[in-house]
C-alpha positions in Angstrom: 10.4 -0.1 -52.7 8.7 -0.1 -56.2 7.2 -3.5 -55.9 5.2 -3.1 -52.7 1.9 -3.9 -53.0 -1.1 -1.4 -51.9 -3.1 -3.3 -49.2 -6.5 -3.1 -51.8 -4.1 -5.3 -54.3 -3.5 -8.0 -52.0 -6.4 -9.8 -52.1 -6.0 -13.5 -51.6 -3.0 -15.8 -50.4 -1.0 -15.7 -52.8 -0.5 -12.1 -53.3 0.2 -11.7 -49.7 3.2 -14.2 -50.0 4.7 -12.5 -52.9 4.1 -8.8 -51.0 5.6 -10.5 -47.9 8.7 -12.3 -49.4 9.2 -9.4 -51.5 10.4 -8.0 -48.3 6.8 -5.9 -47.3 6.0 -6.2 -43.7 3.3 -3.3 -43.9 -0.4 -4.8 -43.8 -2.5 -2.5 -42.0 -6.4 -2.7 -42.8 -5.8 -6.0 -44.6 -9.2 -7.4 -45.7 -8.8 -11.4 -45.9 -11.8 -12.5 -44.4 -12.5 -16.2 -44.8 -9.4 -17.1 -46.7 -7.4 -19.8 -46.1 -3.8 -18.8 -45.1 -3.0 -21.6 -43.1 0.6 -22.0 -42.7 1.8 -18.7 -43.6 4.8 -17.2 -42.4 3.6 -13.3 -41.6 7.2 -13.4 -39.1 6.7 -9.9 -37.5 4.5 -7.8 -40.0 2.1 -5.7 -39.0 -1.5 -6.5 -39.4 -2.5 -3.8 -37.3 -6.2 -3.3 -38.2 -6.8 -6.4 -40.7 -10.1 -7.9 -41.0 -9.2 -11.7 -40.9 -12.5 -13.0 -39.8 -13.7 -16.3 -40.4 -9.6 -16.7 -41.9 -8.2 -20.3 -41.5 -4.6 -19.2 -40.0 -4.3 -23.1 -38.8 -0.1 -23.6 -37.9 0.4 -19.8 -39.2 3.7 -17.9 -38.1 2.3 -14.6 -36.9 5.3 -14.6 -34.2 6.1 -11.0 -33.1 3.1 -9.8 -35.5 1.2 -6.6 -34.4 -2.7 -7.2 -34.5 -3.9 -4.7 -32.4 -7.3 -3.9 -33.1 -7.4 -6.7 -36.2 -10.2 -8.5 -36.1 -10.1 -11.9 -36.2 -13.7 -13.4 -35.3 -14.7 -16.8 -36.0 -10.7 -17.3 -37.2 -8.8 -20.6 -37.1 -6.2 -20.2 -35.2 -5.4 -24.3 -34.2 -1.3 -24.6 -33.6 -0.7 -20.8 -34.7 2.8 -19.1 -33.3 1.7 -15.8 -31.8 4.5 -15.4 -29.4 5.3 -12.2 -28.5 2.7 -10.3 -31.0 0.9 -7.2 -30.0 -3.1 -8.0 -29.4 -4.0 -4.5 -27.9 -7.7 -4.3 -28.7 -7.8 -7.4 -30.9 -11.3 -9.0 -31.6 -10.5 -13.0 -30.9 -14.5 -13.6 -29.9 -15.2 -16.8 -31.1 -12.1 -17.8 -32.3 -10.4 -21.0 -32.6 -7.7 -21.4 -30.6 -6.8 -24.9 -30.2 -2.7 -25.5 -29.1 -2.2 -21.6 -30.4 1.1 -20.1 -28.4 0.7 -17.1 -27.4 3.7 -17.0 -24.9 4.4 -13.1 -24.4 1.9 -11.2 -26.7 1.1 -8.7 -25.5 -2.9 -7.7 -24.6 -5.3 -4.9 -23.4 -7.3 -6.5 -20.3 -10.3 -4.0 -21.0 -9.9 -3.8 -25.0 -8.7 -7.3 -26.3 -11.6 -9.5 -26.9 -10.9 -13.2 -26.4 -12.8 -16.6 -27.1 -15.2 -17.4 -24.1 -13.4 -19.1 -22.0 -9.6 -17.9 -23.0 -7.6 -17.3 -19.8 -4.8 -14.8 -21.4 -2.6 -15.4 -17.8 -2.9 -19.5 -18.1 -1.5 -18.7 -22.0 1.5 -17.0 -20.8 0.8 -13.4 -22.1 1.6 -10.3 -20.6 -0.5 -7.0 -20.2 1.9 -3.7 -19.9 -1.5 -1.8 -19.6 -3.2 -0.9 -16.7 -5.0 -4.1 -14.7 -8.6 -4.1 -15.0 
C-alpha cells in the first residue's frame, strides 16, 4: 500500500493515527517516547519493539496488540485495554498501571518486566511459556 508510512516518519500522534486508519498495523521499533497518545485506538497492531517510555497511553486501545520486547518504562498506562496482547519480554518497570486490563495477554515469566508490585496471575494473564 503506497501510503504506508516508514516507522522514522511517524513521529508524533498524529501521524500515527493517519498511518493507522490508513489501514497500517505494522509499527515495529516505533520511537514515541514521552508523547501523549492517550486514547488511541492501536486495535491489534503490532508494536513489537517500540520505545514508548515515559508515553502517556492513559484509556488507550492496545487490545490484541503485540508488544513484545517494547519498552514501555515510566508509561502511563491508567484504564488502558491490553486484553489479549502479546507482552513476551516487555519492559513495564515502573509503569503506571492504574485499572489497566490486561485479561489474557500473554507474558514471559522470566523475560517480561513488570511494575514492582504487578501480580500478572491476580490481572488475569496467561503465560504459554515455560513456569519459572
Amino acid at each position: 500500500m503506497s501510503d504506508h508510512k516508514a516507522i522514522a516518519e511517524i513521529t508524533s500522534r498524529e501521524t500515527l493515527l493517519a498511518a493507522y486508519q490508513s489501514g497500517q498495523r505494522a509499527f515495529s521499533g516505533l520511537s514515541l517516547s514521552g508523547t501523549d497518545i492517550s486514547g488511541i485506538d492501536l486495535k491489534g497492531a503490532d508494536l513489537s519493539y517500540a520505545e514508548l517510555n515515559e508515553a502517556n497511553l492513559t484509556q488507550a486501545n492496545l487490545r490484541g496488540c503485540d508488544l513484545s520486547y517494547a519498552s514501555l518504562r515510566e508509561a502511563n498506562l491508567t484504564q488502558a485495554d491490553l486484553r489479549g496482547s502479546m507482552l513476551i519480554g516487555t519492559d513495564l518497570r515502573q509503569a503506571t498501571v492504574t485499572d489497566a486490563n490486561f485479561h489474557d495477554a500473554d507474558y514471559d515469566p522470566t523475560e517480561t518486566h513488570f511494575p514492582a508490585g504487578f501480580d500478572p496471575i491476580k490481572a488475569e494473564m496467561k503465560s504459554d511459556r515455560a513456569k519459572a
